[in-house]
N, C-alpha and C positions, 0 to 999 in steps of 0.2 A: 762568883757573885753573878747574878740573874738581871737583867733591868731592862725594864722594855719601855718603849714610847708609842701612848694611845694616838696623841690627838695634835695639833700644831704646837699648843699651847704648852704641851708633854715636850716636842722637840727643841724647842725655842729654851726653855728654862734649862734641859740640858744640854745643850750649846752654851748657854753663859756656863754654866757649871764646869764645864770643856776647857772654855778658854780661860777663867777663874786658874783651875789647875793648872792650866800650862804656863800660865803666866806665872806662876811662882818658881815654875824651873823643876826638871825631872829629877835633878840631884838633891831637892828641897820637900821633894816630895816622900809619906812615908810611906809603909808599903799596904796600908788598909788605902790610901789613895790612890796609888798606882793601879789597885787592882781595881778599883772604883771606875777610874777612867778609862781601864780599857773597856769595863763592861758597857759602861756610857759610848764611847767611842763605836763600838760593833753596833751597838741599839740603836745609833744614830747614822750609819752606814745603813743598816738593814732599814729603815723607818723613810730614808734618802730616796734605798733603790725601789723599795715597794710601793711606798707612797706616794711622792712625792716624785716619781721616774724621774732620777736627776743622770741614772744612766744611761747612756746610747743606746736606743731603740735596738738599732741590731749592728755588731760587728762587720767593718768593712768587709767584703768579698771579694774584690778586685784592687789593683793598682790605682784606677781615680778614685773611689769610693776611700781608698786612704789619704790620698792625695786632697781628696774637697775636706774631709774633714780633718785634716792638719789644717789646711788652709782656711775654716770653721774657726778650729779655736785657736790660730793664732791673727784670726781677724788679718788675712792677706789677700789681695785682689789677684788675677791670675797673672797679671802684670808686676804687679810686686813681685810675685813669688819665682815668675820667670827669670828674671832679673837675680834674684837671689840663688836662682840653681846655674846660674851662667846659659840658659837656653832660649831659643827666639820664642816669643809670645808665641805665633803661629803651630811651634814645635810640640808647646805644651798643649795648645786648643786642641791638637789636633789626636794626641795621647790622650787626654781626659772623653774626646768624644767616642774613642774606641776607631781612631781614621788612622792612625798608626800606631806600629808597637814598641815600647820602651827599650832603646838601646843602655846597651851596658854602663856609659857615663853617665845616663839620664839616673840610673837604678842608683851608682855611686854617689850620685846628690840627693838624693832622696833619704840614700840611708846614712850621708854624712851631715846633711843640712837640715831636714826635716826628722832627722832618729828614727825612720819608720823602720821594723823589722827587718832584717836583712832576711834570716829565714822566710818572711812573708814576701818579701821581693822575688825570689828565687822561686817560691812556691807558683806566685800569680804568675811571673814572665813569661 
């Protein structure tokens, strides 16, 4: 099944549509909806990314550049988030400015506290 979204007005009516369906529950659903929803779903992903750039500009490159944008979207100051990785505020300023390089505990909290890649840890280091 095909379905695309022209215009806001186009996105917005399939969003209610979206949540309409989800709300009755996947196992309530028959299977002319299921397949309805996924094409609504992608059309409204692709309509997100192209339109409306609801995706991130460009993929982090480095250890800060992942690091600011964890700390983006979980809304944490660099002081909070110090705090949360067990390291001095100084410690982290001084990693995110590119003034020192990420020891091995720091990388451990990074990818136990904030989920970041371990692959991408080991890549940047």
């Amino acid at each position: 099944m095909k379905y695309s979204i022209g215009t806001k007005k186009d996105y917005h009516e399939t969003m209610v549509k979206i949540y309409r369906l989800m709300d009755k529950g996947e196992d309530k659903l028959s299977p002319s909806e299921l397949k309805q929803l996924a094409a609504m779903t992608v059309a409204a992903e692709r309509y997100e990314d192209e339109v409306l750039q609801l995706q991130p500009r460009k993929e982090p490159s480095t250890i800060a550049e992942a690091v600011e944008l964890k700390m983006f979207e979980e809304k944490l100051s660099q002081a909070t988030l110090a705090d949360k990785l067990g390291v001095g505020k100084s410690k982290l300023s001084e990693i995110l400015n590119g003034k020192r390089k990420p020891d091995v505990p720091f990388l451990k909290a990074l990818y136990k506290i904030l989920k970041i890649d371990a692959g991408f840890l080991l890549e940047h280091a």
